[in-house]
Phi, psi and omega in degrees: 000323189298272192346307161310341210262306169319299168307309180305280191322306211270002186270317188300316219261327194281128178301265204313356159298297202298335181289306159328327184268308191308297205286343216254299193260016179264302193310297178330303186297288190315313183283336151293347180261276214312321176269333160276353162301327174285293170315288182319337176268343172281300174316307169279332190276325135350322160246319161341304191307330196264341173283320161343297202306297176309293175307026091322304181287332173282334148345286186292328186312313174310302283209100191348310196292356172231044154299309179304316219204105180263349163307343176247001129317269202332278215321314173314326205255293157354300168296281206316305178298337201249341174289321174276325197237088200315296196251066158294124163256119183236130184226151158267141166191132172235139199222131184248136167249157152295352157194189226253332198278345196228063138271143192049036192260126184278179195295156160277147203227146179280118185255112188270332161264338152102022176269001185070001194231169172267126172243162179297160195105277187331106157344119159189151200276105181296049197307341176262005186055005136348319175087351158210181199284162174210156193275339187234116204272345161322147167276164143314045194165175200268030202337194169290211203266128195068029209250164199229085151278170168225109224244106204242152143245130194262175136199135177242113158306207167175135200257172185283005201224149179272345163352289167328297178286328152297358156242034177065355188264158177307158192252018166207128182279150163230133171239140179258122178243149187224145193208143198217100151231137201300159202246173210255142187250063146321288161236190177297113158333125176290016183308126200223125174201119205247119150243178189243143169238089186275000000 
């Protein structure tokens, strides 16, 4: 027991023990704040690659000679993101307004009861041609000539560091770039608009 009670004193006293505990107990933290510091930063520089890709490809988009066929955009944007993050999954939607002010604006509607929401029944101007209200009156596609697209890029990782996943969270991420500019006035605007009364 003396004996024991001796080790423990020359244990209390001795430096290179305390450090060992210290670093022991330290190490964990610093090195789980450092691989998230790297991921996050893998992670922006990651949408960079990809906002570059859209804004470029939206670019192009305007511009009459790629109105018909927006699949060789995609492809483009595609590559260039799959060149730095090989197995990315990248998906699109573009949805055209007639102008910059009624982008995510829903169709107008008669509100007949006087509640502020669309109800079924209810008169309302059928601006994407769809056949029924939508909260959000863009089309579906890269609309015409003088039309306001709006050009979303999705992209799903997996990110490079076990971080997450040691906080319990998933180990794949989707990053978004959105990008909204007027098409080139090529031809006569394609504006197509009914309204309904159901």
């Amino acid at each position: 027991m003396i004996r024991a009670r001796s080790i423990l004193r020359r244990l209390r006293r001795h430096q290179r023990g305390i450090a060992v505990v210290e670093f022991a107990l330290t190490a964990p933290v610093f090195l789980l704040l450092l691989m998230g510091i790297f991921d996050y930063s893998w992670q922006m520089y990651a949408n960079q690659v990809l906002q570059g890709a859209v804004s470029k490809a939206a670019r192009d988009a305007t511009l009459e000679g790629n109105a018909a066929d927006q699949s060789a955009l995609d492809a483009v944007v595609r590559e260039r993101v799959q060149n730095v993050f090989r197995d990315a999954n990248v998906t699109f939607v573009r949805k055209a307004y007639n102008s910059y002010d009624e982008v995510g604006d829903p169709e107008a509607f008669t509100d007949e009861n006087g509640n502020g929401a669309y109800d079924s029944g209810e008169c309302f101007e059928d601006v994407n041609g769809n056949g029924s209200w939508d909260t959000d009156r863009g089309m579906d596609n890269n609309g015409g000539a003088e039309d306001v697209v709006l050009y979303t890029a999705s992209m799903k990782i997996k990110r490079v560091l076990p971080v997450w996943r040691m906080l319990g969270q998933s180990q794949e991420v989707t990053l978004t770039s959105t990008t909204v500019l007027r098409n080139q006035p090529y031809t006569t605007s394609t504006e197509t608009s009914e309204v309904i009364c159901d």
